[in-house]
C-alpha positions, 0 to 999 in steps of 0.5 A, a space after each residue: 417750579 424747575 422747569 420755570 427756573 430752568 426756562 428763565 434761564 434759557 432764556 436770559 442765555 439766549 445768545 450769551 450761553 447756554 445750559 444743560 440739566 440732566 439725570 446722572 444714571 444710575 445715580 441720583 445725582 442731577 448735573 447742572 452745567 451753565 456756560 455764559 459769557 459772563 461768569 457771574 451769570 453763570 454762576 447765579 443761573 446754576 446756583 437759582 436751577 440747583 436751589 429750586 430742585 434742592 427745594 422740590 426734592 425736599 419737599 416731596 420727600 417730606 410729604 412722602 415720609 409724612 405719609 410713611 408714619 401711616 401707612 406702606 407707601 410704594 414708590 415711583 419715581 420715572 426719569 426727570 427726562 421728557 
């Protein structure tokens, strides 16, 4: 799901801005910045790019405590970079 929202973004940027979403370490923070030359779509592309990780974190998490009610869980997570 991000990285389609994050594609569409691009790709309605192509020519008009441009985008950059990236891990802040050793936070957990994830920065999303969006130029363009209207501020509206800026603001609408950054705020669809944040609401989509909000929700896939959210439901990861959930389904990970969901299982902690059961069992030990040992947890990975690798960098959200590729």
């Amino acid at each position: 799901m991000i990285v389609q929202v994050i594609r569409d973004a691009e790709e309605r940027l192509k020519g008009r801005g441009r985008l950059l979403v990236r891990l802040l370490e050793p936070s957990t923070k994830i920065r999303v910045m969006v130029e363009a030359d209207e501020k509206r779509l800026a603001d609408t592309l950054a705020r669809r790019i944040a609401e989509a990780i909000k929700k896939t974190m959210s439901r990861l998490f959930r389904s990970v405590f969901w299982q902690l009610r059961d069992s030990y869980v040992f947890l990975y997570f690798p960098s959200l970079r590729e």
